[in-house]
N, C-alpha and C positions, 0 to 999 in steps of 0.2 A: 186685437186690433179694433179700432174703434170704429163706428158705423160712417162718419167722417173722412176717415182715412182709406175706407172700401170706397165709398163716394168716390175721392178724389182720384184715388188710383184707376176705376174707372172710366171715370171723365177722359185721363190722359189715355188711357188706353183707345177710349173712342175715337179720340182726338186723333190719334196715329192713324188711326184705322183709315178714316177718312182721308188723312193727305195721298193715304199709299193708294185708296182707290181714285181718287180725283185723277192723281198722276197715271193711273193706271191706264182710267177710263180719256186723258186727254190725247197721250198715248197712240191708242186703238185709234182716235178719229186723225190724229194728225195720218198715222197709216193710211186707212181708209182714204181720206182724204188725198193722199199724194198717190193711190192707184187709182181714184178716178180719173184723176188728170192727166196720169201715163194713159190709160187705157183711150178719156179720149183725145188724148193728141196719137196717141196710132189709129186709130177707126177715124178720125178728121182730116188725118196727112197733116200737110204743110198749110192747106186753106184756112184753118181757124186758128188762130192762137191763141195760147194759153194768155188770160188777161189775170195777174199778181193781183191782188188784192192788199190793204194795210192791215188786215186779218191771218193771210198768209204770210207775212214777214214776222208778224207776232208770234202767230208759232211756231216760228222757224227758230225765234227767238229762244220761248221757253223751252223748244226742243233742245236746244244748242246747252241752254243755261243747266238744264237740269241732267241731260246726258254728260257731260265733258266736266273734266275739273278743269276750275277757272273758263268755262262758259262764257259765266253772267259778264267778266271782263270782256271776252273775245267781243262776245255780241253787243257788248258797249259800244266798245272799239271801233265796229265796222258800222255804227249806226252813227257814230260821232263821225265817221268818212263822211255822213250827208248833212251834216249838222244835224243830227236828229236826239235828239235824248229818248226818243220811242217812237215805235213803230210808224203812228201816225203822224208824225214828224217827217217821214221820208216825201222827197218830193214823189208824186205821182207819174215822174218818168224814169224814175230811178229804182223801184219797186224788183221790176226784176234782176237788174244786178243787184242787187241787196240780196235779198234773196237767195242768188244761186252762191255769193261771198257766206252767206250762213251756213246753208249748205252744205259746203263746200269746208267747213271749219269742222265738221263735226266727225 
């Protein structure tokens, strides 16, 4: 095998390596993420609410896209319900039912 062809097969291997951690590590924070916000809306009660963010629709997104076959359609789908082609597309009072419709697909 030629020094070339080690190269490349490398490359791709690195290349793998990396999506599975990307996905891995995006993952862990969406987790992380969705137990801070349980935890504090029970330590807050009903007095504060959870305010959606177009960062948290996005990952609801990738979540959705990347766990589910035919995802990337679902959460088309229900982002084309607000006329959105992407997340930051959604109107800002619409945020949380987006959101809990992705959710809720997965």
């Amino acid at each position: 095998m030629s020094l070339e062809n080690e190269i490349k097969e490398l490359k791709e291997a690195v290349i793998a390596l990396t999506k599975v951690i990307v996905k891995d590590v995006q993952q862990d924070i969406n987790e992380v993420a969705s137990k801070m916000i349980e935890e504090q809306s029970q330590t807050s009660g009903d007095k504060t609410p959870v305010v959606v963010t177009h960062e948290m629709v996005k990952d609801a997104c990738l979540e959705l896209s990347r766990s589910v076959e035919g995802g990337k359609d679902k959460a088309k789908e229900i982002l084309k319900g607000y006329d959105a082609r992407k997340a930051s597309d959604v109107p800002q009072d619409k945020l949380q039912e987006c959101l809990d419709k992705l959710k809720g697909a997965l």
